[in-house]
C-alpha positions as a Python dict, from the first residue, in 0.01 Angstrom:
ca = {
    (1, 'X'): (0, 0, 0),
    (2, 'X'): (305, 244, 50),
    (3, 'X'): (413, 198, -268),
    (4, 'X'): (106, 298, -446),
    (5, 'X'): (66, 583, -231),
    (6, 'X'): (417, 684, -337),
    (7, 'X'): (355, 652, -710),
    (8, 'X'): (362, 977, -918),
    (9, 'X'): (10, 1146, -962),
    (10, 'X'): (143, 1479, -1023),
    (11, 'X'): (-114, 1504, -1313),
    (12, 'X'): (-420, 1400, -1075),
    (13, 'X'): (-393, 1610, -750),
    (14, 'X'): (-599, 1917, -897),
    (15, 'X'): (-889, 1641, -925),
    (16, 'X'): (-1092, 1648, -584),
    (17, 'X'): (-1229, 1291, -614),
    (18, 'X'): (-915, 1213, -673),
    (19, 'X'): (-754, 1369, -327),
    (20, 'X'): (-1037, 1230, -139),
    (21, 'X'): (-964, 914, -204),
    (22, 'X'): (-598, 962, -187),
    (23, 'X'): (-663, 1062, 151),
    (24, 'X'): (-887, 789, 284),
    (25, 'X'): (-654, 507, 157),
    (26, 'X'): (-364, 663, 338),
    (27, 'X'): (-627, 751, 654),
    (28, 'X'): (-699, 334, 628),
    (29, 'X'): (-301, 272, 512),
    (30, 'X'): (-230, 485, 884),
    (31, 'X'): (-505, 293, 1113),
    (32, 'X'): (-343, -84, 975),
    (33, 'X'): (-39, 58, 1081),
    (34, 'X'): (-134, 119, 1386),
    (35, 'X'): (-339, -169, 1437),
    (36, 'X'): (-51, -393, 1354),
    (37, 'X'): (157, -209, 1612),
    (38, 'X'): (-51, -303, 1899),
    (39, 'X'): (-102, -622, 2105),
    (40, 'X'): (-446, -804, 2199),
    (41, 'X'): (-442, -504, 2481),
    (42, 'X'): (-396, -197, 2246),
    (43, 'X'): (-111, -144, 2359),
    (44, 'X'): (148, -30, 2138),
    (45, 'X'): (532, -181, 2278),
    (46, 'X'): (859, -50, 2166),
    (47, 'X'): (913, -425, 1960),
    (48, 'X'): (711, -318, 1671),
    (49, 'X'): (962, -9, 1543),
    (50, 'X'): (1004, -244, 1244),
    (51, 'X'): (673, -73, 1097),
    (52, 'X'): (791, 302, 1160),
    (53, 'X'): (947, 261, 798),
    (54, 'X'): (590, 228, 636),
    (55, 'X'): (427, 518, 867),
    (56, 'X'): (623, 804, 669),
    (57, 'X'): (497, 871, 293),
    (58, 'X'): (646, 1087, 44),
    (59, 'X'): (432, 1210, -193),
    (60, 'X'): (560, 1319, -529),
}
């Protein structure tokens, strides 16, 4: 899912249907991320840094 929100769509961000959904896959990209972080008590422990590298996108 990173990687498609990391693909070029320089020619699509003055679309607003576009940017909506941009923004609710990388809303539902964020809450996985976060989900997968946590434990069977919501807690989030420090043994899960692994997915810190998918947290940060860089849009282009």
């Amino acid at each position: 899912m990173k990687d498609v929100l990391e693909e070029d769509y320089s020619d699509l961000w003055h679309e607003s249907e576009f940017c909506l959904a941009f923004l609710a896959l990388q809303d539902e990209q964020q809450r996985f991320l976060r989900l997968s972080k946590s434990n069977s008590d919501g807690e989030n422990p420090r043994r899960f840094h692994w997915a810190n590298r998918y947290a940060k996108i860089h849009i282009k």
